[in-house]
LUMMI-127058 format. One record per residue (C-alpha): x, y, z; residue number from 0. Coordinates in steps of 0.001 Angstrom, whole numbers. Layout:
LUMMI-127058
+---------+---------+---------+-----+
:       X :       Y :       Z :   i :
+---------+---------+---------+-----+
:       X :       Y :       Z : NUM :
...
+---------+---------+---------+-----+
END
This chain:
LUMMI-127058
+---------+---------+---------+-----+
:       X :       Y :       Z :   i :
+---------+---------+---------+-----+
:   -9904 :   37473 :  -14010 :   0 :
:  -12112 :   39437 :  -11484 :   1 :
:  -15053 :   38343 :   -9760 :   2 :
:  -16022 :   41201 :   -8265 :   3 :
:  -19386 :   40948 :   -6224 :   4 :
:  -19488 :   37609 :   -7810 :   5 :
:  -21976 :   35052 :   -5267 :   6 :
:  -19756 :   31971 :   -5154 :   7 :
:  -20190 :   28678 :   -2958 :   8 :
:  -17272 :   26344 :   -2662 :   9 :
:  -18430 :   23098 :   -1691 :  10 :
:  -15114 :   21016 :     612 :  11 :
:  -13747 :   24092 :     798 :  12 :
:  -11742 :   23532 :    4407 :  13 :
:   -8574 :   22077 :    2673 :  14 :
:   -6778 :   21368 :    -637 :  15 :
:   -8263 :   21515 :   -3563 :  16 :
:  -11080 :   23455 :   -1990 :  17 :
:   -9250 :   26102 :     102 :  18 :
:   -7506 :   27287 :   -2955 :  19 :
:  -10399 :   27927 :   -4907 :  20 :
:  -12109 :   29555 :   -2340 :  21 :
:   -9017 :   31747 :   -1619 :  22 :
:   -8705 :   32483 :   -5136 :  23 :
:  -12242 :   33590 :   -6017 :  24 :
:  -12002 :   35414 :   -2540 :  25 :
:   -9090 :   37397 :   -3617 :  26 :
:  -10180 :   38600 :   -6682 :  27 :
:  -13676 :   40469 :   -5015 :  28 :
:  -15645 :   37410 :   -4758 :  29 :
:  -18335 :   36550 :   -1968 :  30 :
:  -17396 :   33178 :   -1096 :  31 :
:  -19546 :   30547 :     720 :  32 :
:  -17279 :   28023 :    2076 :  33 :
:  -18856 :   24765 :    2921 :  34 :
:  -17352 :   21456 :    4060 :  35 :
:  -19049 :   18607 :    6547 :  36 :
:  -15189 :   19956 :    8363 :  37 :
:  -17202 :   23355 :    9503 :  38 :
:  -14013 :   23836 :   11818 :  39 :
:  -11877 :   23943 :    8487 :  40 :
:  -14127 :   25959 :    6644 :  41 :
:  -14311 :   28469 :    9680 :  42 :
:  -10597 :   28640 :   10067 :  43 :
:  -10127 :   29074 :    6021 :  44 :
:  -13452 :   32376 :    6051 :  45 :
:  -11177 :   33426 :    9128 :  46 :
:   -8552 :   34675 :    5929 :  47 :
:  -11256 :   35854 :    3197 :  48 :
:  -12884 :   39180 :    3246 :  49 :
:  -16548 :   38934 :    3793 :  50 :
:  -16388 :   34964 :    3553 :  51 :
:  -19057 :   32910 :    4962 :  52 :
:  -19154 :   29402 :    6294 :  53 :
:  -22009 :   26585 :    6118 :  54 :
:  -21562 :   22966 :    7418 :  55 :
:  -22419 :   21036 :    4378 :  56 :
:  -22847 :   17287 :    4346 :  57 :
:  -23077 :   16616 :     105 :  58 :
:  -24720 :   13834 :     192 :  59 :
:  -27679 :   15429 :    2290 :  60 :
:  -29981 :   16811 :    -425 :  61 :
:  -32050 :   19275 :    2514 :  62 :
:  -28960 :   20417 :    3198 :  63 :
:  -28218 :   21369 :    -513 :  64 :
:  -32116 :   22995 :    -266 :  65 :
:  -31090 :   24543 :    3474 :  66 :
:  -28184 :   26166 :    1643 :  67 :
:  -29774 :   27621 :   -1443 :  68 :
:  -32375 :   29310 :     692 :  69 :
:  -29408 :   30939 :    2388 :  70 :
:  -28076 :   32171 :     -84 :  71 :
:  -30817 :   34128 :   -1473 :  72 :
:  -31551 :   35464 :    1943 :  73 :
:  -28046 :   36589 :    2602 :  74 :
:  -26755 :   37791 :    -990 :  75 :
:  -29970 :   37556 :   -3338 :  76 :
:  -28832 :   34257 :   -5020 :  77 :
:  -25863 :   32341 :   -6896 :  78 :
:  -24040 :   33328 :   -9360 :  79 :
:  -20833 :   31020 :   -9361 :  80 :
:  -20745 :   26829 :   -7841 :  81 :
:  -17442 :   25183 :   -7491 :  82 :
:  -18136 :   21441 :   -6553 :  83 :
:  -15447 :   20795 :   -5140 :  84 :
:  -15803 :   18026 :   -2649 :  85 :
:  -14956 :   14368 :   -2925 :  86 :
:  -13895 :   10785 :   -1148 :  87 :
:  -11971 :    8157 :   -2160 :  88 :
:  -11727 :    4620 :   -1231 :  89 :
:   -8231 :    3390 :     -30 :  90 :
:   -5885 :    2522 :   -2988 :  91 :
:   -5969 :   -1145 :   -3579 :  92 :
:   -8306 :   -3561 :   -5949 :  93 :
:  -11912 :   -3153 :   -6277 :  94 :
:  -12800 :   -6231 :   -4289 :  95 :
:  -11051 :   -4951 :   -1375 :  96 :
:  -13614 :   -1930 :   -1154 :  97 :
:  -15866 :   -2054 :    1311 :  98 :
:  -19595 :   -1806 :     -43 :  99 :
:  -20405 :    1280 :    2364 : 100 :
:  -17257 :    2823 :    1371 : 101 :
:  -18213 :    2319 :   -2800 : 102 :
:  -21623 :    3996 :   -2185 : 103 :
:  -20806 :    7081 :     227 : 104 :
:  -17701 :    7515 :   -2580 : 105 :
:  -20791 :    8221 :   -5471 : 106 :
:  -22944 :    9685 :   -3269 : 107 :
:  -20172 :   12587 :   -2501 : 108 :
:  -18454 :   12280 :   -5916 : 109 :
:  -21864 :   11932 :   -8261 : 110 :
:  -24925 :   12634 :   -6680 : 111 :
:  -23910 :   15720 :   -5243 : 112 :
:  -23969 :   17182 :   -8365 : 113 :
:  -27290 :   16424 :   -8869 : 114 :
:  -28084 :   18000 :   -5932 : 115 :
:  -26388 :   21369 :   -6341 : 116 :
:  -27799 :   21334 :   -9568 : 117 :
:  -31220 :   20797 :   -8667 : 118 :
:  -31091 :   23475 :   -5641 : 119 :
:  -29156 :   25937 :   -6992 : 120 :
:  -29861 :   27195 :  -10243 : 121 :
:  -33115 :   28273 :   -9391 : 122 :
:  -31267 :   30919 :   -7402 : 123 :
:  -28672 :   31203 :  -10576 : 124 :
:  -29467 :   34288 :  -13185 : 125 :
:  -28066 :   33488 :  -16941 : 126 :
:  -24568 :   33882 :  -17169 : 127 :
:  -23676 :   31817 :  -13978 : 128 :
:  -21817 :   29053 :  -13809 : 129 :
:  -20815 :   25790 :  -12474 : 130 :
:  -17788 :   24127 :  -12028 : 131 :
:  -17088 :   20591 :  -11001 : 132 :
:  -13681 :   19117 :   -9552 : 133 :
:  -13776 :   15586 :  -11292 : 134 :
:  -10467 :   13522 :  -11567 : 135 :
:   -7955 :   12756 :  -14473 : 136 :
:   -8686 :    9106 :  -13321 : 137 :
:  -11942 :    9895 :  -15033 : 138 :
:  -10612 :    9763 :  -18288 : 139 :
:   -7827 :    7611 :  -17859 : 140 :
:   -7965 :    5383 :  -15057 : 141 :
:   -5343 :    3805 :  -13072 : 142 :
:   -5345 :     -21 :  -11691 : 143 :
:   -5878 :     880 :   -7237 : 144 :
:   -8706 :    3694 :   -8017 : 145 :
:  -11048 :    1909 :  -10228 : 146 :
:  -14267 :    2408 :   -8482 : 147 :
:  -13026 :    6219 :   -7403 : 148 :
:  -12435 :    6862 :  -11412 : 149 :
:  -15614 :    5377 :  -12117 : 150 :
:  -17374 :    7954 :  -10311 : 151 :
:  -15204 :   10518 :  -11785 : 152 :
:  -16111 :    9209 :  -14997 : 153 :
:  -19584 :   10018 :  -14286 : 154 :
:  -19465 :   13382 :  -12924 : 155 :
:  -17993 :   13993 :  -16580 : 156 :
:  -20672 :   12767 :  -18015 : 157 :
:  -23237 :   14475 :  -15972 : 158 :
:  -21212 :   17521 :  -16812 : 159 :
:  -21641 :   17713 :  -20362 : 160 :
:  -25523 :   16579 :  -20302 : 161 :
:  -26302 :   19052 :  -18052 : 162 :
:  -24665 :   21588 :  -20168 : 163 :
:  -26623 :   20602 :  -22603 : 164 :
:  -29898 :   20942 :  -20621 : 165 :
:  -28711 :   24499 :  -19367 : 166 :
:  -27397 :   25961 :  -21864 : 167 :
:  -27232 :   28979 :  -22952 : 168 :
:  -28456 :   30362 :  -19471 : 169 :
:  -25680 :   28378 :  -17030 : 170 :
:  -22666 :   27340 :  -18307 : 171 :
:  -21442 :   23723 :  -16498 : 172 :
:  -17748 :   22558 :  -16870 : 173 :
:  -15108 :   20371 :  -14960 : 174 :
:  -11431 :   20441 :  -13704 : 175 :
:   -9660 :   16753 :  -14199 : 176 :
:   -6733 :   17108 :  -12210 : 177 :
:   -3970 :   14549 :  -11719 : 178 :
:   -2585 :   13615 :   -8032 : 179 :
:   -1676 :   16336 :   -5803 : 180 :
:     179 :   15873 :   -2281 : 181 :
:   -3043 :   16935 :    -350 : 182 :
:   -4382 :   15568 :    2473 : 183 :
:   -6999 :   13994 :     684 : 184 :
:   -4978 :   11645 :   -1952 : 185 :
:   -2568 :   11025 :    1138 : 186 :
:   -5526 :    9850 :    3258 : 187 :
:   -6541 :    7375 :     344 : 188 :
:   -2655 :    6098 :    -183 : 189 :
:   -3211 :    4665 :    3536 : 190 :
:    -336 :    6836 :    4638 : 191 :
:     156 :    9331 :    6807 : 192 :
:    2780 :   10614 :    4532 : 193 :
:    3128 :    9992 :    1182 : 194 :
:    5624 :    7200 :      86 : 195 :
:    8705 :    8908 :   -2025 : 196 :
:    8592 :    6090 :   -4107 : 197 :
:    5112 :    6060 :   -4990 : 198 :
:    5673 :    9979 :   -5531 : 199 :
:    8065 :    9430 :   -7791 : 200 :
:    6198 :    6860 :   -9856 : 201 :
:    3375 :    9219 :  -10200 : 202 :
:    5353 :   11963 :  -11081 : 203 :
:    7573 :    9525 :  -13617 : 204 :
:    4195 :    9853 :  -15841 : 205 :
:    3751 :   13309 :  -15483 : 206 :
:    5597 :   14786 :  -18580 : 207 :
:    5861 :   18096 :  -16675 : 208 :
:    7834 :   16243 :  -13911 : 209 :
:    5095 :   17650 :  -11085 : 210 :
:    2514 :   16534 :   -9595 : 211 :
:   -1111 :   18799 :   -9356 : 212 :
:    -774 :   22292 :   -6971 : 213 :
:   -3806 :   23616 :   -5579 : 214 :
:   -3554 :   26571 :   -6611 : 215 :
:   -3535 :   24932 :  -10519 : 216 :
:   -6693 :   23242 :  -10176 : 217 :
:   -8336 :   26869 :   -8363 : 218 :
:   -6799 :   28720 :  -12049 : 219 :
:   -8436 :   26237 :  -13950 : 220 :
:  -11749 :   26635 :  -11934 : 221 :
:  -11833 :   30368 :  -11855 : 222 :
:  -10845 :   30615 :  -15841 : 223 :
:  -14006 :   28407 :  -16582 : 224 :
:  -16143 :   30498 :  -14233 : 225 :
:  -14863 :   33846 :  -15702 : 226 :
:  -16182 :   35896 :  -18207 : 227 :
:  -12694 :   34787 :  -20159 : 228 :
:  -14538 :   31399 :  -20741 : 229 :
:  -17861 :   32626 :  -21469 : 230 :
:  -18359 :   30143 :  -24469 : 231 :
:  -17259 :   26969 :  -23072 : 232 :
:  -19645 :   24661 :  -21518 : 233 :
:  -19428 :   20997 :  -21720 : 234 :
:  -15727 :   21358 :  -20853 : 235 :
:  -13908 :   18946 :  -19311 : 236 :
:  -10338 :   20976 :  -18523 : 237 :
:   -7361 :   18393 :  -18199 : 238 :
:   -5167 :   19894 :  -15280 : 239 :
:   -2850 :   17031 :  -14869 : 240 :
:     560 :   18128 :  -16533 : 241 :
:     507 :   16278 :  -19493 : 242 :
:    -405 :   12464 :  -17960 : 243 :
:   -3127 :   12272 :  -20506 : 244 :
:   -1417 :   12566 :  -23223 : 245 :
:     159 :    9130 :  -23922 : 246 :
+---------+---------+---------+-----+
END
């Protein structure tokens, strides 16, 4: 896969998930965007990427979604690649233990924001761009502790394949569904600073490939659906999780 000159915004790009993707489609010729409300993080990752930029993006702030698109037309001419990356999740635990504010920032940041890059982006998007979403394994098979958080994985799948639908054939729109990965982020929604052995190894017990999710396997996945490679997908919902799904 190349990506050469390829105009690509990576939306929580300062860690995990994120960072790979934008490293990836950095290091094969891309122009990479990388935007995270953590502008520190996204600064430090650019600091590695030839010719990467950096924009402070809150997701759930829809002028900030227009503030963006604007800039990208005035710095590269517009948008040819959108990995929506970014994402919250409650703390592991039942749903009635979620805190109201915490339930509606978690779709706002999961859901919405898709709507928004949608909506402000693909005006600046010739045919033959594309759009990639990170959504969540959970989505399609959801675990008891992360009900609400699959939920809104659920419907970022959803949105996915209508608004391939809408857009096709001029922007193709797919999704990753990864299973856990020791980042920062699923660590931060354990509770833990660390994450438990034994609640790795439970996770990893039904995982028939006996791993849990790299980075770098959910950037592959994203790149291969915004590559040429995958030029007549769209509607795809990519299961990156190791086998989990399958029973």
């Amino acid at each position: 896969m190349h990506f050469g000159g390829k105009r690509v915004i990576v939306t929580g790009g300062a860690s995990g998930f994120g960072r790979a993707i934008s490293q990836g489609f950095a290091g094969r010729g891309a122009h990479v965007m990388v935007t995270d409300i953590d502008i520190d993080g996204a600064d430090a990752v650019a600091a590695d990427l030839d010719g990467a930029l950096t924009f402070r993006l809150d997701v759930t702030d829809e002028d900030a979604h227009a503030e963006l698109a604007q800039l990208m037309a005035d710095t590269w001419g517009g948008i040819d690649i959108v990995a929506t990356n970014a994402g919250f999740s409650h703390r592991a635990g039942y749903t009635l233990n979620v805190p109201t504010d915490e339930f509606d920032l978690m779709w706002a940041v999961n859901t919405r924001s898709i709507y928004f890059a949608v909506k402000h982006f693909t005006p600046h998007m010739p045919p033959g761009s594309s759009i990639v979403s990170t959504a969540s394994i959970g989505g399609k098979r959801p675990r008891k502790g992360f009900t609400p958080y699959n939920a809104s994985k659920a419907a970022a799948i959803i949105l996915t394949r209508g608004l391939a639908e809408e857009f096709a054939p001029d922007i193709r729109i797919n999704c990753v569904a990864p299973v856990a990965s020791e980042t920062a982020f699923f660590v931060r929604a354990t509770g833990s600073d660390t994450l438990p052995e034994p609640l790795k190894e439970s996770i990893i017990d039904g995982i028939p490939m006996g791993r849990m999710t790299d980075p770098i396997d959910v950037a592959n996945a994203v790149m291969f659906l915004a590559s040429d490679e995958a030029g007549f997908l769209t509607g795809v919902c990519l299961d990156v999780d190791g086998g989990r799904s399958i029973s």
